[in-house]
N, CA and C atoms as an extended XYZ file, in Angstrom:
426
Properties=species:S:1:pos:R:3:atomname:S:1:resname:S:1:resid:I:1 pbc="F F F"
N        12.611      -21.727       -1.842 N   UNK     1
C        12.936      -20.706       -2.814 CA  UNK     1
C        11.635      -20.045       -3.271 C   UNK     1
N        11.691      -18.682       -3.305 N   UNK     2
C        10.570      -18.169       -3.457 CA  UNK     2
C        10.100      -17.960       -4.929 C   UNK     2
N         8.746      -17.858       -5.643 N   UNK     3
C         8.370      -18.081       -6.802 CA  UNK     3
C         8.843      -16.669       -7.262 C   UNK     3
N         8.288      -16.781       -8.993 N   UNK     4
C         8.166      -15.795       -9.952 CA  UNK     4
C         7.048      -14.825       -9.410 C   UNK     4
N         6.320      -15.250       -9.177 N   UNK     5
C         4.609      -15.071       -8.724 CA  UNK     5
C         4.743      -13.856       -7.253 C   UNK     5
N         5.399      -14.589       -5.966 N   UNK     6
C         5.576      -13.948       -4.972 CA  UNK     6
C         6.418      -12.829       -5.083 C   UNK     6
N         7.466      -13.309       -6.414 N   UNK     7
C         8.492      -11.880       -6.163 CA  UNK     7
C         8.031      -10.436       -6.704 C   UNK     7
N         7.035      -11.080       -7.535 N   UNK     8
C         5.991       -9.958       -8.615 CA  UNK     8
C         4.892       -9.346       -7.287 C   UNK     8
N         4.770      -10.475       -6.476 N   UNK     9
C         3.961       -9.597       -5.339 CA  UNK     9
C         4.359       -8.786       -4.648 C   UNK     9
N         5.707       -9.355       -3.760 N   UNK    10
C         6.366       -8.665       -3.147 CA  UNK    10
C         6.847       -7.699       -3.574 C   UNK    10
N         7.151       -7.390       -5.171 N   UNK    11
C         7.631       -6.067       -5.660 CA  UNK    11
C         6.838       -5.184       -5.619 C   UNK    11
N         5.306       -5.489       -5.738 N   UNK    12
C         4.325       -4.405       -5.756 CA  UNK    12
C         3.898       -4.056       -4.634 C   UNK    12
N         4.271       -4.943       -3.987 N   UNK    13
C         3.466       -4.418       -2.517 CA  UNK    13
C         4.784       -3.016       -1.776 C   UNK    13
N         5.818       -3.440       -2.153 N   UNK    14
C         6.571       -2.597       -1.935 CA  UNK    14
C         6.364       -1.123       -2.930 C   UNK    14
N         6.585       -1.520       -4.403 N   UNK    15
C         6.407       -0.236       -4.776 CA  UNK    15
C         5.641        0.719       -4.516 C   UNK    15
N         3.760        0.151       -4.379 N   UNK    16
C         3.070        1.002       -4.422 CA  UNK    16
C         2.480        1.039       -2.732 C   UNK    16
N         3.274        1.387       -2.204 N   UNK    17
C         2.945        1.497       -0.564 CA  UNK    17
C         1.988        2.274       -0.296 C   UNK    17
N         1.580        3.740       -1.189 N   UNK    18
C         1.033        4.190       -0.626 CA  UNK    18
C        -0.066        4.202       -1.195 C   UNK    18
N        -0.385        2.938       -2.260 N   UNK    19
C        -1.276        2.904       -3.137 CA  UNK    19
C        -2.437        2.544       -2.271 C   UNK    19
N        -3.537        2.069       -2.815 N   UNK    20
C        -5.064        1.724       -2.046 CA  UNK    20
C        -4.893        0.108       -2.524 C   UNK    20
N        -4.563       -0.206       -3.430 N   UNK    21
C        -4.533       -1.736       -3.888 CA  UNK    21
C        -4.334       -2.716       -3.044 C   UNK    21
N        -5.038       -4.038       -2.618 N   UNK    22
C        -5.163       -4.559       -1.643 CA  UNK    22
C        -4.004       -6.068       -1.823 C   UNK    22
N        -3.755       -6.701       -0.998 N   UNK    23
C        -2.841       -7.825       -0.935 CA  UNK    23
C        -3.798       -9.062       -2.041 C   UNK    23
N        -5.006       -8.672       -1.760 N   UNK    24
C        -5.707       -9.916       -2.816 CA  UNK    24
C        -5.878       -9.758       -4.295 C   UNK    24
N        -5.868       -8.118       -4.662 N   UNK    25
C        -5.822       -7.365       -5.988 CA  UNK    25
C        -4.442       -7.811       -6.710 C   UNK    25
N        -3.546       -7.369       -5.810 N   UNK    26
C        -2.190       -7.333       -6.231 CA  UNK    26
C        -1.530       -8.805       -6.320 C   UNK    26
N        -2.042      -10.241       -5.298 N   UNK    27
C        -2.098      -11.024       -5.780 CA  UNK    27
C        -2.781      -11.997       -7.335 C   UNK    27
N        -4.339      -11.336       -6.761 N   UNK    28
C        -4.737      -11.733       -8.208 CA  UNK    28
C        -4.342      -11.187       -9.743 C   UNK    28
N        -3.910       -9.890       -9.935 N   UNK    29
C        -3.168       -9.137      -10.295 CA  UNK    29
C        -1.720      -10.013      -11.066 C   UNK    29
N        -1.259      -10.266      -10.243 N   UNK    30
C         0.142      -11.548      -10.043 CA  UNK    30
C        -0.227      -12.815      -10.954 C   UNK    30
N        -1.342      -13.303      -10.772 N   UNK    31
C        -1.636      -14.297      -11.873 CA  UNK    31
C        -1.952      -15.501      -10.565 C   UNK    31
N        -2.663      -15.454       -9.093 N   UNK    32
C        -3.024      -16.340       -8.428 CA  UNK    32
C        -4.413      -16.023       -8.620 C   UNK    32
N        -4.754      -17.243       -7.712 N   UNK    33
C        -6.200      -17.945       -8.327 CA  UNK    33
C        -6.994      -16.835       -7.589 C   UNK    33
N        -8.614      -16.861       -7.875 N   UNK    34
C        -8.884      -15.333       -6.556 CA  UNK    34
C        -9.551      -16.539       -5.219 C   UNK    34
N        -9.416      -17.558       -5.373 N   UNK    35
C        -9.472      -18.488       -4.045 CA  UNK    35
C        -8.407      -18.663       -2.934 C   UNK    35
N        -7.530      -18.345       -3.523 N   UNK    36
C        -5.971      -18.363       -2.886 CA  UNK    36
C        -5.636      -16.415       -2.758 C   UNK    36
N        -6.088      -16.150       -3.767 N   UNK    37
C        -6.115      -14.559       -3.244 CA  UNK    37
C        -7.182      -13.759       -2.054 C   UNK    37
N        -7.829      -14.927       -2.154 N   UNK    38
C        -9.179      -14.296       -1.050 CA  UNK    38
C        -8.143      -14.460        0.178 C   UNK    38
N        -6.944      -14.989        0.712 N   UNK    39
C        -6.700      -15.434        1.476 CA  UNK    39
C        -5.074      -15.538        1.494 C   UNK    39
N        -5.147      -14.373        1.657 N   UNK    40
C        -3.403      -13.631        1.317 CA  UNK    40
C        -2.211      -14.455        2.371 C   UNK    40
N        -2.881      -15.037        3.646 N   UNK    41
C        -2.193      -15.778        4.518 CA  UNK    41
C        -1.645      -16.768        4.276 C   UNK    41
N        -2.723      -17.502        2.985 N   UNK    42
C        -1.504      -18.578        2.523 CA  UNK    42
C        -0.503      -18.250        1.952 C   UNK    42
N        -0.326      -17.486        1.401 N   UNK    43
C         0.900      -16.672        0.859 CA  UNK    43
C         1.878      -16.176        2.091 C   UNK    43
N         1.482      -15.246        2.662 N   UNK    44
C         2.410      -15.055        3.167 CA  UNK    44
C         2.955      -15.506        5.137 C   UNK    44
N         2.181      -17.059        4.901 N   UNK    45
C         2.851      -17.491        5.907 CA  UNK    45
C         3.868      -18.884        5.291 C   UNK    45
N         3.946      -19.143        4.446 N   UNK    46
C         4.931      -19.508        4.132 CA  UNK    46
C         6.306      -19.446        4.199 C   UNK    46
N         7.099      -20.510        4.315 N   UNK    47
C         8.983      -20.417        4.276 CA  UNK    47
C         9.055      -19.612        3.524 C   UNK    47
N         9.262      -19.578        1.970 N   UNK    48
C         9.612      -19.069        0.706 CA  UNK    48
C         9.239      -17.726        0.908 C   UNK    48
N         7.744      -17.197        1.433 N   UNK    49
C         7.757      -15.591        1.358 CA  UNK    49
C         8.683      -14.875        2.520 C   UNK    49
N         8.536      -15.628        3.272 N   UNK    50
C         9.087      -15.613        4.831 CA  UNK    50
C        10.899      -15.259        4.219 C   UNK    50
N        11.089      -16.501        3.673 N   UNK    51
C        12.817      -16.338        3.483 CA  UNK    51
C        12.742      -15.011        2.049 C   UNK    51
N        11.576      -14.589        1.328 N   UNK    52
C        11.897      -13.469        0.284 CA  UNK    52
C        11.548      -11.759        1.278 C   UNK    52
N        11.052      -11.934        2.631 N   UNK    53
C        10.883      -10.512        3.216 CA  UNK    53
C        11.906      -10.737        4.093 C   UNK    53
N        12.878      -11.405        4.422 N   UNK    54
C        14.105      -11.221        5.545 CA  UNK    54
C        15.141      -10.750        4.262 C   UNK    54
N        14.911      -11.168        2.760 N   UNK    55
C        16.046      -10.870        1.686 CA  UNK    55
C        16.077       -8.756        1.271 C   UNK    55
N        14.251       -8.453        1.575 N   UNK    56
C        14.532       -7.409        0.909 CA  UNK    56
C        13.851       -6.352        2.142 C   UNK    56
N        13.655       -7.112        3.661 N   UNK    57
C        12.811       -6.413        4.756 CA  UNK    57
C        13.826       -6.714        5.635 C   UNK    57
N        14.780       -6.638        5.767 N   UNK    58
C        15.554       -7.704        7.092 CA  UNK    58
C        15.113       -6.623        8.361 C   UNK    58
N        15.606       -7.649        9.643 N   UNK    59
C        14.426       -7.170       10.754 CA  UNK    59
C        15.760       -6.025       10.971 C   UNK    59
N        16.965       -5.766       10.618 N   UNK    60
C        18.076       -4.780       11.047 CA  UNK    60
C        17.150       -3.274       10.562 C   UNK    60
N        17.088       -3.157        9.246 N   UNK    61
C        16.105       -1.810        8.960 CA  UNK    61
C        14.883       -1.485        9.460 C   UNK    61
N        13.945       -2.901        9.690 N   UNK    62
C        12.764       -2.818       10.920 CA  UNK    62
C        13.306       -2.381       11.790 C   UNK    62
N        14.271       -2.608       12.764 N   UNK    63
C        14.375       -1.741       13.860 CA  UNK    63
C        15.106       -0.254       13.647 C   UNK    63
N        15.895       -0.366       12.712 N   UNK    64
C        16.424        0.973       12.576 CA  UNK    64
C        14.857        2.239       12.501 C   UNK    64
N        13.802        1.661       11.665 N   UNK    65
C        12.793        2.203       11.444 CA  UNK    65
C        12.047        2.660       12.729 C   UNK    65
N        12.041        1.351       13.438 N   UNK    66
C        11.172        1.866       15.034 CA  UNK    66
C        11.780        2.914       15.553 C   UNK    66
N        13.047        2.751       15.648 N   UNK    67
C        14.295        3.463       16.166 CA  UNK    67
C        13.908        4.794       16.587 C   UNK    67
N        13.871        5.295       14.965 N   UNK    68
C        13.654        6.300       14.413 CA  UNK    68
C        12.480        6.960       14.704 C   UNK    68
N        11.133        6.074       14.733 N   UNK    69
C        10.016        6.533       14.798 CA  UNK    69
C         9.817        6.680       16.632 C   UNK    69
N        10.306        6.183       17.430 N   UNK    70
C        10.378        6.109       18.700 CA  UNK    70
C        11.071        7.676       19.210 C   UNK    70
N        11.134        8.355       18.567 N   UNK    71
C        12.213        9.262       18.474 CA  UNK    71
C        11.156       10.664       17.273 C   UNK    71
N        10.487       10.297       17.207 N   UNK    72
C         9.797       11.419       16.297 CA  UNK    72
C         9.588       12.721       16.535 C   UNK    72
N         9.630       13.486       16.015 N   UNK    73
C         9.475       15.078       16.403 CA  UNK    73
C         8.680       15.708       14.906 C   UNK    73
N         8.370       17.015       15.435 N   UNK    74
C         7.323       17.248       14.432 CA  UNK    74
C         7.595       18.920       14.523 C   UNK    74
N         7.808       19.463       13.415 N   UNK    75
C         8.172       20.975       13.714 CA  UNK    75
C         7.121       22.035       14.104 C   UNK    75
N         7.009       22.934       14.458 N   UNK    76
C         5.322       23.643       14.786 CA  UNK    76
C         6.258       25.055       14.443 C   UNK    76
N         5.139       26.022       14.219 N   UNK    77
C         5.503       27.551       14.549 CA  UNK    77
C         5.081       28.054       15.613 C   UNK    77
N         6.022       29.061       16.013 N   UNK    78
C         5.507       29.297       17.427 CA  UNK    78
C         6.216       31.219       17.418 C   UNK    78
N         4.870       31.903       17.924 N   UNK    79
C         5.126       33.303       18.224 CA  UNK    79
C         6.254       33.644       18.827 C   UNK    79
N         7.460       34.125       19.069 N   UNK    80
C         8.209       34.880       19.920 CA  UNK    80
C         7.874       36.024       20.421 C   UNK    80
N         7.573       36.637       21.447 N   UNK    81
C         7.300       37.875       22.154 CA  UNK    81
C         8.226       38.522       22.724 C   UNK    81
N         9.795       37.580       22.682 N   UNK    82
C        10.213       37.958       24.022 CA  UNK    82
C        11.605       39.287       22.967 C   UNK    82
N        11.578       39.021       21.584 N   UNK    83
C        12.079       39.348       20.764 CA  UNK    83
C        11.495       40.729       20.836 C   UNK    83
N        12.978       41.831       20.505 N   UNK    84
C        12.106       43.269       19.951 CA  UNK    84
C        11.712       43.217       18.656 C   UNK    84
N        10.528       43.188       17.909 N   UNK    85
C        10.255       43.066       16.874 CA  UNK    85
C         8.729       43.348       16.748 C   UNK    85
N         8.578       43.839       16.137 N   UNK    86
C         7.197       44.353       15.691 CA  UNK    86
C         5.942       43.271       15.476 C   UNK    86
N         4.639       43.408       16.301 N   UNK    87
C         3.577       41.972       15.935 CA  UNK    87
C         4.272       40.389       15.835 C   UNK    87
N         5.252       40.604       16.923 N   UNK    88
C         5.828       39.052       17.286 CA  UNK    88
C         6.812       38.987       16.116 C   UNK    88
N         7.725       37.599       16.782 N   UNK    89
C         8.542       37.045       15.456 CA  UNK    89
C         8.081       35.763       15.760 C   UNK    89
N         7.728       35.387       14.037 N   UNK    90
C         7.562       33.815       14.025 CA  UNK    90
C         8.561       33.016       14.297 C   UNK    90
N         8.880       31.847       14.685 N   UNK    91
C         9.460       30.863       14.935 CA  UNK    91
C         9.000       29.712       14.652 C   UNK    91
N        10.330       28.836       14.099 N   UNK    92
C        10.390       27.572       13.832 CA  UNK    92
C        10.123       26.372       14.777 C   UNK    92
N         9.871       25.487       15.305 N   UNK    93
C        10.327       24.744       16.751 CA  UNK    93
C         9.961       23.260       16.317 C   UNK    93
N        10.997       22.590       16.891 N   UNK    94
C        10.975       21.000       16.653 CA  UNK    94
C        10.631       20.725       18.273 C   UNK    94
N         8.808       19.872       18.291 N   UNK    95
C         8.494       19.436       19.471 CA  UNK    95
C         8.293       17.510       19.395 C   UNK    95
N         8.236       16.818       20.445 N   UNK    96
C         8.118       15.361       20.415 CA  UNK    96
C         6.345       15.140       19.424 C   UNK    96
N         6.705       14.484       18.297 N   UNK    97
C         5.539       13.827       17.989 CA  UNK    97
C         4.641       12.698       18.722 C   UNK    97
N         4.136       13.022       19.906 N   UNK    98
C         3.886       11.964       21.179 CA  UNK    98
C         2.742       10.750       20.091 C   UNK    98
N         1.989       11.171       19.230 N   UNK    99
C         1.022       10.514       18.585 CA  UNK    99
C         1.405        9.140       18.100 C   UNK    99
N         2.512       10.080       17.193 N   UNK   100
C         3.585        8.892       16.234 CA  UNK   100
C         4.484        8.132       17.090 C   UNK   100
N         4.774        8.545       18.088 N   UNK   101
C         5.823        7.898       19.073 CA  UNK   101
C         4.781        6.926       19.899 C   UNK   101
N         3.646        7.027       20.264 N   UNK   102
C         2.660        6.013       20.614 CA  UNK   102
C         2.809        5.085       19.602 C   UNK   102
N         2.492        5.226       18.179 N   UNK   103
C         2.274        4.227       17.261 CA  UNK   103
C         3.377        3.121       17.163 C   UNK   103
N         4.772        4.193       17.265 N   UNK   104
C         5.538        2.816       17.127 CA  UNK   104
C         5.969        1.951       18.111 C   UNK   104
N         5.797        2.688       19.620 N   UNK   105
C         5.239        1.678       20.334 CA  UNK   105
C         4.314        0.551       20.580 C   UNK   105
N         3.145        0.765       20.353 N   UNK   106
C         2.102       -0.038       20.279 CA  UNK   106
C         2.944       -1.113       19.092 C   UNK   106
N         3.796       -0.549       18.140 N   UNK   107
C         3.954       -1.809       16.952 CA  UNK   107
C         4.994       -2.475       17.329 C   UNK   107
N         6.017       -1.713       18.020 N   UNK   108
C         7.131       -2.569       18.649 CA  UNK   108
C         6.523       -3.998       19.970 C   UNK   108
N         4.939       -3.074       20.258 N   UNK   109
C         4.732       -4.472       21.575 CA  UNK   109
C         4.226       -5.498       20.688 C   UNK   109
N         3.317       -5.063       19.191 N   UNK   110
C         2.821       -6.087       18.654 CA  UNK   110
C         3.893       -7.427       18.568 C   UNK   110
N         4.829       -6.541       17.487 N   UNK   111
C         6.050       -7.341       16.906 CA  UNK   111
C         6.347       -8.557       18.208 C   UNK   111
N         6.675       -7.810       19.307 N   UNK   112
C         7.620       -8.609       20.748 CA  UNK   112
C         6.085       -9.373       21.295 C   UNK   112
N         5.118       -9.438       20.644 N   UNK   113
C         4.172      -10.378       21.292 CA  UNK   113
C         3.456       -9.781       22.550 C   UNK   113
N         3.531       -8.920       22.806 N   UNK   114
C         3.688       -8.391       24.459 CA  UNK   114
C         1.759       -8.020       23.758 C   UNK   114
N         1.484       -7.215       22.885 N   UNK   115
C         0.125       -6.762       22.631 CA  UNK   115
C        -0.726       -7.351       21.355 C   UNK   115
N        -1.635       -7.987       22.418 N   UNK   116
C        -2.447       -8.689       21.000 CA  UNK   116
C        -3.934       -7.816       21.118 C   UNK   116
N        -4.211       -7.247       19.891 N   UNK   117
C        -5.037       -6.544       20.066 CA  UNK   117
C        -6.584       -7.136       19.480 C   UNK   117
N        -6.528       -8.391       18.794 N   UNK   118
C        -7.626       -9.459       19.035 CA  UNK   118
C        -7.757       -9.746       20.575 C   UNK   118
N        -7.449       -9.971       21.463 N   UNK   119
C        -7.560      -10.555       22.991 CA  UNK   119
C        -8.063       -9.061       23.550 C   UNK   119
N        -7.822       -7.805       23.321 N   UNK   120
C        -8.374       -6.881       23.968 CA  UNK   120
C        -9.915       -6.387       23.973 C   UNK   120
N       -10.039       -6.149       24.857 N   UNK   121
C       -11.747       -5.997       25.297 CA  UNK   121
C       -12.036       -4.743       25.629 C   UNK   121
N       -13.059       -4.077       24.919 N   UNK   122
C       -13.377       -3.090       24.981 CA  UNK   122
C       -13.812       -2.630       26.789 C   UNK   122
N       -13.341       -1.990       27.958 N   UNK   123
C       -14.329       -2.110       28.813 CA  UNK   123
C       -15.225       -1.117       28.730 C   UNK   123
N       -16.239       -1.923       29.898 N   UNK   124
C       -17.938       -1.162       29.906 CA  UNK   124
C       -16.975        0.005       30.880 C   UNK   124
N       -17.989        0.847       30.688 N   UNK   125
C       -17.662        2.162       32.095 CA  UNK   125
C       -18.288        2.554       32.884 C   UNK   125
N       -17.921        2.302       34.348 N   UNK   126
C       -19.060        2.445       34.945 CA  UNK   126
C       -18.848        3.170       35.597 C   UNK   126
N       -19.686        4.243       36.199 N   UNK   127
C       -19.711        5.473       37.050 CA  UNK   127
C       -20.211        5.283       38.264 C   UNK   127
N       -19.862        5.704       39.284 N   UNK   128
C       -20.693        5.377       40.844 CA  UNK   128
C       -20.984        6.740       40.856 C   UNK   128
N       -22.120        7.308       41.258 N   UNK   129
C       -22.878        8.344       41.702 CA  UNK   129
C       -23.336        8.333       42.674 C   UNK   129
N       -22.990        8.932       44.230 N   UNK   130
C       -23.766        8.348       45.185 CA  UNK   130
C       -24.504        7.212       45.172 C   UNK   130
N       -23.850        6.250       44.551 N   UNK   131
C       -24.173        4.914       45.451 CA  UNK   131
C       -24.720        4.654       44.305 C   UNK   131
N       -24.762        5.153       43.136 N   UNK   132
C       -26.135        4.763       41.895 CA  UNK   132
C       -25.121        4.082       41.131 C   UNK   132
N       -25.081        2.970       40.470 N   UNK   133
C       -24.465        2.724       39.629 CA  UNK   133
C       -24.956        2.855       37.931 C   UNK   133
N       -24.587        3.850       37.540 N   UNK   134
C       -24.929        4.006       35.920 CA  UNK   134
C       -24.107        3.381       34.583 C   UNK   134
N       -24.689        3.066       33.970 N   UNK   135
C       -23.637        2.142       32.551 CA  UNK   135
C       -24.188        2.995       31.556 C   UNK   135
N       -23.472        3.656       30.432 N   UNK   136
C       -23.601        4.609       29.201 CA  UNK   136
C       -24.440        3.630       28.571 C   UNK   136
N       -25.779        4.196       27.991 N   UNK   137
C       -26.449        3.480       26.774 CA  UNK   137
C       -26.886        3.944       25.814 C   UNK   137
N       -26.864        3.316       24.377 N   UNK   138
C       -27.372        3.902       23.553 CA  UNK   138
C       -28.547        5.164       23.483 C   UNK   138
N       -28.178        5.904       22.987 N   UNK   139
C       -29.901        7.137       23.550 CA  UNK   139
C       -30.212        7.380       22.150 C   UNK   139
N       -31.273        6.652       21.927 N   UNK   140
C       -31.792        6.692       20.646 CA  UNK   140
C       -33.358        7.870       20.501 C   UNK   140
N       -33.658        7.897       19.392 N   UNK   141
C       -34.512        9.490       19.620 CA  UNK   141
C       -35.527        8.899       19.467 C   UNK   141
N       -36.653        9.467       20.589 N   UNK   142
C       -37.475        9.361       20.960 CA  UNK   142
C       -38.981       10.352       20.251 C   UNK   142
């Protein structure tokens, strides 16, 4: 059963979503220690927080959310020429948001385990030039 403490967290972390306030603020904030707030994981790998974000996060609206975002579009204006009308007619147009539709991919592979982006490695790049092999390096001023 989840505390007084967590539900005061979990309420804020929800309310102020788009706030700057951090999980250790808003814990310490809450009335936890700032040793246990340095370290928001004990919190929220727990049963109790675990069983209080399936009560007010259930994974049915998580996916409705990907759903949605998998599916994004983004409106633009766009000239018409083909119109008789004087110096173009503006237009409205709903095109695929490919950016946002990346993102919730990448979060749908997190979620399914498929992408861990600690294990990913930056690679080096290497160029063959007639036979030269070059690697990009810092070019610091001389």
């Amino acid at each position: 059963m989840s505390t007084l403490r967590q539900k005061i967290v979990a309420s804020k972390i929800f309310a102020n979503r788009g706030s700057k306030d951090t999980v250790k603020k808003i814990m310490k904030d809450a009335g936890y220690s700032d040793a246990y707030a340095k370290n928001p994981q004990q919190l929220t790998t727990t049963r109790s927080w675990r069983q209080l974000m399936d009560k007010y996060l259930p994974d049915e609206k998580i996916v409705k959310k990907i759903d949605e975002g998998l599916e994004a579009n983004r409106v633009i204006s766009a000239v018409n020429t083909a119109k008789q009308a004087s110096g173009g007619t503006t237009d409205f147009i709903e095109v695929p948001d490919f950016a946002i539709r990346h993102k919730y991919v990448e979060t749908s592979l997190k979620i399914k385990g498929k992408l861990d982006t600690e294990k990913e490695e930056t690679p080096s790049l290497v160029f063959n030039l007639y036979g030269l092999k070059l690697r990009p390096t810092n070019q610091s001023s001389a």
